[in-house]
Backbone bond lengths (Angstrom), bond angles and torsions (degrees), N, CA, C in turn:
res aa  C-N    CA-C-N  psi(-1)  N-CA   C-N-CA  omega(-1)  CA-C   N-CA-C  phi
1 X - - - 1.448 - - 1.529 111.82 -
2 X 1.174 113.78 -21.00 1.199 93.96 -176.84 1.709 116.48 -110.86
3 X 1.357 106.69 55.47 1.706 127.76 178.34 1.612 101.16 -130.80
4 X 1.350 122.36 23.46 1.359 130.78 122.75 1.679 78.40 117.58
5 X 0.865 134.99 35.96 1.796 139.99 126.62 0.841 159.53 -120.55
6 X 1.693 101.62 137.66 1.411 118.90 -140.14 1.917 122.69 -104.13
7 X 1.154 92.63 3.80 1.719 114.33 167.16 1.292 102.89 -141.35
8 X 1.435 92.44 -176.60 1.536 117.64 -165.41 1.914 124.12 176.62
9 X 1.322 93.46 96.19 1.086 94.90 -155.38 1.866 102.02 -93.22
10 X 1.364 124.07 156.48 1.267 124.62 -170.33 1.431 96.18 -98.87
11 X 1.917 104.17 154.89 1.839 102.09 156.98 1.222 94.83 -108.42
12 X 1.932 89.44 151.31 1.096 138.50 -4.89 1.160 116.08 -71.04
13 X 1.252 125.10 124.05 1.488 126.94 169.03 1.824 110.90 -50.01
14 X 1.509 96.80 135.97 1.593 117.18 163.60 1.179 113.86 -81.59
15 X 1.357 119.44 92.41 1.829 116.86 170.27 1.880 110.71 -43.24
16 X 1.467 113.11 -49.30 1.449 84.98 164.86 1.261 138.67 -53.56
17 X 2.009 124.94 -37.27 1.004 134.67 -141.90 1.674 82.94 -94.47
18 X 1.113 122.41 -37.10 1.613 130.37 -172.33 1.788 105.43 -57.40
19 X 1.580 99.43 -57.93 1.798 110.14 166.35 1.303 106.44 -38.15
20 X 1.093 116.45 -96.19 1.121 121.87 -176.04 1.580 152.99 -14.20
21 X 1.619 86.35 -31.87 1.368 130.80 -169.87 1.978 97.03 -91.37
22 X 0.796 106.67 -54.77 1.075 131.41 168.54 1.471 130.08 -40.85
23 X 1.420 97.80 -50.67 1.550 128.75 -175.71 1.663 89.40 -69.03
24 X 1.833 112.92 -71.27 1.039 90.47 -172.66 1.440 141.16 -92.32
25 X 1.491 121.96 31.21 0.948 138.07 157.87 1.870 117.61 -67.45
26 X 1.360 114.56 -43.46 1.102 131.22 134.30 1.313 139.37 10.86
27 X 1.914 80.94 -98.18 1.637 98.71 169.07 1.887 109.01 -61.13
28 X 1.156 109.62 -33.69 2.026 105.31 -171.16 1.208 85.19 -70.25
29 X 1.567 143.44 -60.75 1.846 118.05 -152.41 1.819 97.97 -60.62
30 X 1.531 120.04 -29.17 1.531 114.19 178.77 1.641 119.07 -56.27
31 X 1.614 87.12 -38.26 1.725 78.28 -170.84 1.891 94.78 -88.95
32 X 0.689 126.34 3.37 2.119 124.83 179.14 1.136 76.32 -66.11
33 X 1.487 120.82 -76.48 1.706 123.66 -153.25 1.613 114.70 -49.02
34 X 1.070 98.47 -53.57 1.123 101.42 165.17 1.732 149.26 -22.11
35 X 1.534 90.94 -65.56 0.957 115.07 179.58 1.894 100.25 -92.78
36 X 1.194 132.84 -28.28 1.693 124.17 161.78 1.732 101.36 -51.04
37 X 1.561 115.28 -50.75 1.432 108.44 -176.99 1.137 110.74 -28.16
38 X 1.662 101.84 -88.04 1.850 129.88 -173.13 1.405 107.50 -39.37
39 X 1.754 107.80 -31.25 2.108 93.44 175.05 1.354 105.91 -64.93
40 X 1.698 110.77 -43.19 1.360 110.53 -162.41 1.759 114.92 -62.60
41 X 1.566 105.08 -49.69 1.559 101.49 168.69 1.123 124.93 -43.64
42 X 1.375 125.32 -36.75 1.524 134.01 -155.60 1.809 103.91 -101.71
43 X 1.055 108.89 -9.98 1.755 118.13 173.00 2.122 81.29 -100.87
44 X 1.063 135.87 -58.53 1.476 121.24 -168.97 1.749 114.38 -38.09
45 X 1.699 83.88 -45.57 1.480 73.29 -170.47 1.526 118.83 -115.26
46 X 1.042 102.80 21.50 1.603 118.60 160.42 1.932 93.76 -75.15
47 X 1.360 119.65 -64.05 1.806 125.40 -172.56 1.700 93.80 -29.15
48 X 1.705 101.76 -51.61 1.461 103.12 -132.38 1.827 98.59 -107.27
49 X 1.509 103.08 26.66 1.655 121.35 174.32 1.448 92.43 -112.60
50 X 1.604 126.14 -57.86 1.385 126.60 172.36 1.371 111.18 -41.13
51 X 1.003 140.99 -76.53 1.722 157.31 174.57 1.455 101.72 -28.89
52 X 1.640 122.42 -33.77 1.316 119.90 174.86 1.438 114.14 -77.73
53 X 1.433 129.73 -37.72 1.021 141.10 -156.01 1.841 108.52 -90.17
């Protein structure tokens, strides 16, 4: 596990447990982006509040 993986799925694989697994791997790269956005906006306009001041 620690050669940069982070599941591990058994055979026979569970098509639910695999979905699922899946799903929320998913949903976490959505919320990364996410949350890189909102840093990035919130460092934009922090620059461009300084520059005013």
């Amino acid at each position: 596990m620690t050669l940069g993986v982070s599941e591990f799925l058994a055979k026979p694989v569970n098509i639910e447990d695999f979905l699922t697994r899946v799903r929320t791997q998913v949903s976490n790269c959505e919320w990364e982006k996410s949350i890189d956005s909102a840093i990035s906006t919130i460092a934009t306009e922090s620059n461009s509040a300084a520059g005013k001041a």
